[in-house]
C-alpha positions in Angstrom: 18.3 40.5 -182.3 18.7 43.3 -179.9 20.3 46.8 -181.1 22.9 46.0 -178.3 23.8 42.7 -179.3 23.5 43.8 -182.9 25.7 46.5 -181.8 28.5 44.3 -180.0 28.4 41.7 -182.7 29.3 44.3 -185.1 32.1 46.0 -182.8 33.4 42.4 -182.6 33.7 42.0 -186.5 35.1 45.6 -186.6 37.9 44.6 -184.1 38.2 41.6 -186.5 38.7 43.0 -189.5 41.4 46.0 -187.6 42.9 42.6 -186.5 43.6 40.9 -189.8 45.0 44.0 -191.1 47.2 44.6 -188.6 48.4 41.3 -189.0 48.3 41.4 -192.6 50.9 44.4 -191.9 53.6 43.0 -189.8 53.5 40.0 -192.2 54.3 41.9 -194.8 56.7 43.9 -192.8 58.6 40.6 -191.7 58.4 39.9 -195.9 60.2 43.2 -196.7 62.4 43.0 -194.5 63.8 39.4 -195.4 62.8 38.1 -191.9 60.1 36.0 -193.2 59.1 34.2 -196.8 56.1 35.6 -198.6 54.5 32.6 -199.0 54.9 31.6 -195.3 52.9 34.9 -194.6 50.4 34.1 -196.7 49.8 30.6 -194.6 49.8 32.6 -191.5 47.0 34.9 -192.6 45.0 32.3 -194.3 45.2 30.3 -190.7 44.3 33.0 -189.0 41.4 33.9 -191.0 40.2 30.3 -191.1 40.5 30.2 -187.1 38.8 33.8 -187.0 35.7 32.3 -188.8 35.4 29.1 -186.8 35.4 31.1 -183.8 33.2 33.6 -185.2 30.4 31.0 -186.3 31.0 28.9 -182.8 30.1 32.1 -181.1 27.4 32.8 -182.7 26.1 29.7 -182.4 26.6 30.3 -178.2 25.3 34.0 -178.5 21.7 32.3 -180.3 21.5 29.4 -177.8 21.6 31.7 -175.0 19.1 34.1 -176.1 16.4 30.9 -176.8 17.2 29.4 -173.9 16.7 32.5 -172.0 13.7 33.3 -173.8 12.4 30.3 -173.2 13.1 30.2 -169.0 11.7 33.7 -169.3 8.3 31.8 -171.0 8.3 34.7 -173.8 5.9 33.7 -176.5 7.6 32.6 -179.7 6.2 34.4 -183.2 4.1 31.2 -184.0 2.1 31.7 -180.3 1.6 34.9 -181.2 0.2 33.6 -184.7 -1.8 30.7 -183.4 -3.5 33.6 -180.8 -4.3 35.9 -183.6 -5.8 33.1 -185.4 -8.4 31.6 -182.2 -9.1 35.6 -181.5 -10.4 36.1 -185.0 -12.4 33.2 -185.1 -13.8 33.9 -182.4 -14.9 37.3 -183.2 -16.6 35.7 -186.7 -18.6 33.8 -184.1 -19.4 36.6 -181.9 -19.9 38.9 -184.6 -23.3 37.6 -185.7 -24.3 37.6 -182.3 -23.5 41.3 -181.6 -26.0 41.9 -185.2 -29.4 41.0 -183.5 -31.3 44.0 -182.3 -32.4 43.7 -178.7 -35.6 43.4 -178.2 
């Protein structure tokens, strides 16, 4: 993951977590004040969270297939091409290496 997207995932869960407890708050609020029954806040929160974390994990989800589709338009070689290279270049070079041993003549 890129530091920037690192970074705006983690301003995104900031802002989420500001947001539940200024919810969390005015529920309570509403609760002292008579205007609304514990318990009812309780629900509210709980939905909210719930919906919070759906939304959360779909976006994520949308955040990861754009950055493989993109990589992949972009032709970007996966860890596993990179891996497979390695693997050919160092065979190779036990081939060659023998080779490179005979003194010229």
């Amino acid at each position: 993951m890129t530091p920037t997207l690192r970074t705006l995932m983690l301003a995104g869960l900031g802002a989420l977590d500001l947001t539940e407890e200024k919810l969390r708050g005015a529920f309570e609020e509403l609760v002292h004040r008579g205007e609304m029954h514990e318990k009812d806040a309780t629900d509210l929160v709980a939905a909210w969270k719930r919906r919070a974390y759906e939304r959360r994990e779909a976006l994520g989800r949308q955040v990861r297939d754009v950055v493989r589709d993109e990589l992949t338009r972009q032709k970007f070689a996966r860890q596993d091409d990179l891996d497979q290279l390695a693997a050919h270049v160092a065979r190779l070079e036990r081939r060659v290496a023998p080779a490179e041993e005979v003194p010229a003549r």
